[in-house]
C-alpha positions as CSV (number, residue, x, y, z in Angstrom):
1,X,69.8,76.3,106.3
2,X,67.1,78.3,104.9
3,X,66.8,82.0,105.7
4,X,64.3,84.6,105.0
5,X,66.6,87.1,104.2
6,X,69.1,86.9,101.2
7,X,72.3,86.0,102.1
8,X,75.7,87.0,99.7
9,X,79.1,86.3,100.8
10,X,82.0,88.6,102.2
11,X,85.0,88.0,100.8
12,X,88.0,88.7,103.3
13,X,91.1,89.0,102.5
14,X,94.2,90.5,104.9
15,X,97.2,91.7,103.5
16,X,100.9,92.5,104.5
17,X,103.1,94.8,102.8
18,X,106.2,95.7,102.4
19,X,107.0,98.9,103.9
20,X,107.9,100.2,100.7
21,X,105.2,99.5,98.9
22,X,101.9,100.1,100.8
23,X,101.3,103.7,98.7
24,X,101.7,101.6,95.6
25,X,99.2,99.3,97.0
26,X,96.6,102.1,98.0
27,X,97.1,103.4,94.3
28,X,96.4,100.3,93.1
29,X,93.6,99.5,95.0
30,X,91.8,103.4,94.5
31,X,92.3,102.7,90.5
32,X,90.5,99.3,91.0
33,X,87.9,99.5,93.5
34,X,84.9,100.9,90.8
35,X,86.1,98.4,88.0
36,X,85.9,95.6,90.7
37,X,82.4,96.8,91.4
38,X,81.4,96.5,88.5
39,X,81.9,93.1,87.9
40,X,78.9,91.1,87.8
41,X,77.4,89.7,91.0
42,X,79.7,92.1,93.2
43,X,78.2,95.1,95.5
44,X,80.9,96.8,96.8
45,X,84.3,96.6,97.5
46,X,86.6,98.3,100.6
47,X,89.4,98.9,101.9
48,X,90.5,99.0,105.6
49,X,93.8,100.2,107.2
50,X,95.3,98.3,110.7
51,X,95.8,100.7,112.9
52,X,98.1,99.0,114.2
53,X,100.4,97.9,111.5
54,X,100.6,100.6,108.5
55,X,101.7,97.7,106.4
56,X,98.9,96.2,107.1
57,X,95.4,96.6,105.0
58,X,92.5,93.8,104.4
59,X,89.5,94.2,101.8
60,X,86.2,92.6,102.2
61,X,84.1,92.3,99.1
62,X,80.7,91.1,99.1
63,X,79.5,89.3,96.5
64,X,75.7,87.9,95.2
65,X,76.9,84.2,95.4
66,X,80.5,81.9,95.3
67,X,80.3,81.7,91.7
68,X,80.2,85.6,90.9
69,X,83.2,85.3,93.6
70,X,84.7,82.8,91.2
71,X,84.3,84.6,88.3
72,X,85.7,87.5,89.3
73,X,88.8,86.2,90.1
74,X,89.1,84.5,86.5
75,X,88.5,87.1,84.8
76,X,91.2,89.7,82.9
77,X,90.6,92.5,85.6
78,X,91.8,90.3,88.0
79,X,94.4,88.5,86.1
80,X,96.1,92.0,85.8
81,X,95.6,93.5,89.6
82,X,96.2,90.2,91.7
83,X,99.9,89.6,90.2
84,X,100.8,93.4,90.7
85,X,99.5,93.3,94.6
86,X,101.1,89.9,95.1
87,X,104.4,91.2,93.9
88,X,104.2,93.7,97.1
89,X,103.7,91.4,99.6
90,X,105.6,90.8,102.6
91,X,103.7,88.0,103.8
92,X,101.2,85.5,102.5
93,X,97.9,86.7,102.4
94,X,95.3,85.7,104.4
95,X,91.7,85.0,102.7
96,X,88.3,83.5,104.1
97,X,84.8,83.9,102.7
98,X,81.4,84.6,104.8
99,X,77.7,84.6,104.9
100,X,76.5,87.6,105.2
101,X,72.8,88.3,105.5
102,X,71.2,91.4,104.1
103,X,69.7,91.4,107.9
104,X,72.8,92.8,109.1
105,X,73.3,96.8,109.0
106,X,76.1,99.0,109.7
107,X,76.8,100.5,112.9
108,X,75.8,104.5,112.7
């Protein structure tokens, strides 16, 4: 279907720690978030918190198309951060991918 705005994706991904290890997480995740950006075809990167589970956190990542998606996740950036967030998990992630329209703003 044919837009006139440009569409990206949103990468969603929700997460479940182990108790212990959700700071580790958060570490991991501030010391990654800028080198993630700066892959090629990605525009930002955050971080949410479940309010309420505190194990709980889910990034969304948007990104100019699948492939720069793809790319991402074979490149040595993430081949060193996914296996050190997996090992925290309490629970399988959960991941999906969107369209997202540069249309859509933020709330204020």
């Amino acid at each position: 279907m044919k837009t006139p705005y440009e569409m990206s994706i949103v990468r969603i991904v929700r997460m479940e720690f182990k108790e212990e290890c959700t700071s580790e997480f958060d570490a991991i995740f501030a010391e990654s978030q800028s080198k993630i950006e700066a892959q090629p075809g990605c525009r930002k990167v955050l971080m949410l918190r479940s309010t309420l589970n505190h194990c709980q956190r889910t990034t969304m990542s948007w990104w100019n198309n699948e492939q720069a998606l793809n790319a991402y996740r074979q490149s040595e950036l993430f081949g060193s951060v996914w296996p050190k967030t997996k090992s925290l998990f309490a629970a399988e992630p959960i991941a999906w991918s969107m369209d997202w329209s540069s249309e859509i703003t933020w709330p204020h």
